[in-house]
C-alpha atoms as one frame of an Amber mdcrd trajectory, in Angstrom:
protein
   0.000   0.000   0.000   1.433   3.601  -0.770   1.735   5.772   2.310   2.234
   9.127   0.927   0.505  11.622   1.868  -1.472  12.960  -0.844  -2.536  17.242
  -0.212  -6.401  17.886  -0.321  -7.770  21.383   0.436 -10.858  22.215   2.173
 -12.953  25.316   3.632 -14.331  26.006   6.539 -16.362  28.437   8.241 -14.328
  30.740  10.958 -15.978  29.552  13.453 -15.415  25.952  12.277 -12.303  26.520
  11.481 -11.607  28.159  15.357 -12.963  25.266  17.007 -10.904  22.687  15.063
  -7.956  24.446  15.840  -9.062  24.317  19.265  -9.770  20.881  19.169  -6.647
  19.818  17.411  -4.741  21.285  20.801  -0.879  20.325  20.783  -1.911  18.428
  17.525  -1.887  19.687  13.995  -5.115  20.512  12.838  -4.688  18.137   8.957
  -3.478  14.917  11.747  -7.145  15.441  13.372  -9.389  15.987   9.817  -7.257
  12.957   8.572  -8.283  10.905  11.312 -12.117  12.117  11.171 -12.222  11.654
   7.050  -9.973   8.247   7.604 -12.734   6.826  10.473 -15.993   8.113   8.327
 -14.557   6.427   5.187 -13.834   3.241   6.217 -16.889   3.146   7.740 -16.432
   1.377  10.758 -18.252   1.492  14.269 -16.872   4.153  16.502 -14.662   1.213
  18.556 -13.185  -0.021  15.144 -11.881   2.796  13.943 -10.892   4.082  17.209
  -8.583   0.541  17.383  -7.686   0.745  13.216  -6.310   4.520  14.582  -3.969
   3.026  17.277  -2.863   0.285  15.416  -1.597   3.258  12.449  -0.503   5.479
  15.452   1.533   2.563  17.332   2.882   1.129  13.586   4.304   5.121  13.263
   6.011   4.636  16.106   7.786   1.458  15.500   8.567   2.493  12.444  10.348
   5.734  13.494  12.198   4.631  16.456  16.194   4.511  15.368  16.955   2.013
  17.181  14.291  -0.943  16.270  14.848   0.437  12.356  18.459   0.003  12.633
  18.291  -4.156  13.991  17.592  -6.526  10.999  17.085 -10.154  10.520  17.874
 -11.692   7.416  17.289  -7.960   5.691  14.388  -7.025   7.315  14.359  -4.495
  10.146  12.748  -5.630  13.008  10.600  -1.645  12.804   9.416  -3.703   9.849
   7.857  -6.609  11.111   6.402  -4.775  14.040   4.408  -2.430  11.736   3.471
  -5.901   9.537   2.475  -7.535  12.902   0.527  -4.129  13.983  -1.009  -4.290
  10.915  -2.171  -7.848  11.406  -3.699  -7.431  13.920  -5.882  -4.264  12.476
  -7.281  -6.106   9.554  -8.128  -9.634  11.506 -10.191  -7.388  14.076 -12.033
  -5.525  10.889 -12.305  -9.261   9.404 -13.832 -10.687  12.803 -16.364  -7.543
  13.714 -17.755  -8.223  10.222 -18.017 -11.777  10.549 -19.786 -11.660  14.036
């Protein structure tokens, strides 16, 4: 799957606009709207795409820590299989809530 970002440009209302950036607090304002658009697209129930969130925020951070990125077995850095693992463990919880 390609990660990159891809730039898309909305408007907002001031006041909108004011409370988002209120909302967003230490975080920036596009992290928040890409979570909200991310959740209401993949159309999940508020618990699975509060989990599918973590799992992408706790794969970020294994794959940005130096030190786990810098250890490899047999070519692969162990940052890697983390995030594969992480990600695992996202899509068999979206496979078993729609299967229950």
């Amino acid at each position: 799957m390609d990660e990159r970002l891809i730039p898309y440009s909305v408007h907002l209302r001031r006041d909108v606009y004011d409370k988002l950036k209120e909302a967003a607090g230490q975080r920036k304002a596009s992290s928040l709207v890409r979570d909200a658009i991310t959740m209401i697209v993949e159309g999940d129930s508020q618990y699975m795409a509060g989990y599918k969130k973590a799992m992408r925020d706790a794969e970020d951070v294994v794959k940005r820590h130096k030190l786990v990125s810098s250890i490899a077995i047999s070519g692969v850095s162990i940052s890697e299989m983390l995030a594969e693992q992480l990600t695992q463990l996202a899509n068999e919880a979206g496979y078993e809530q729609t299967q229950a």
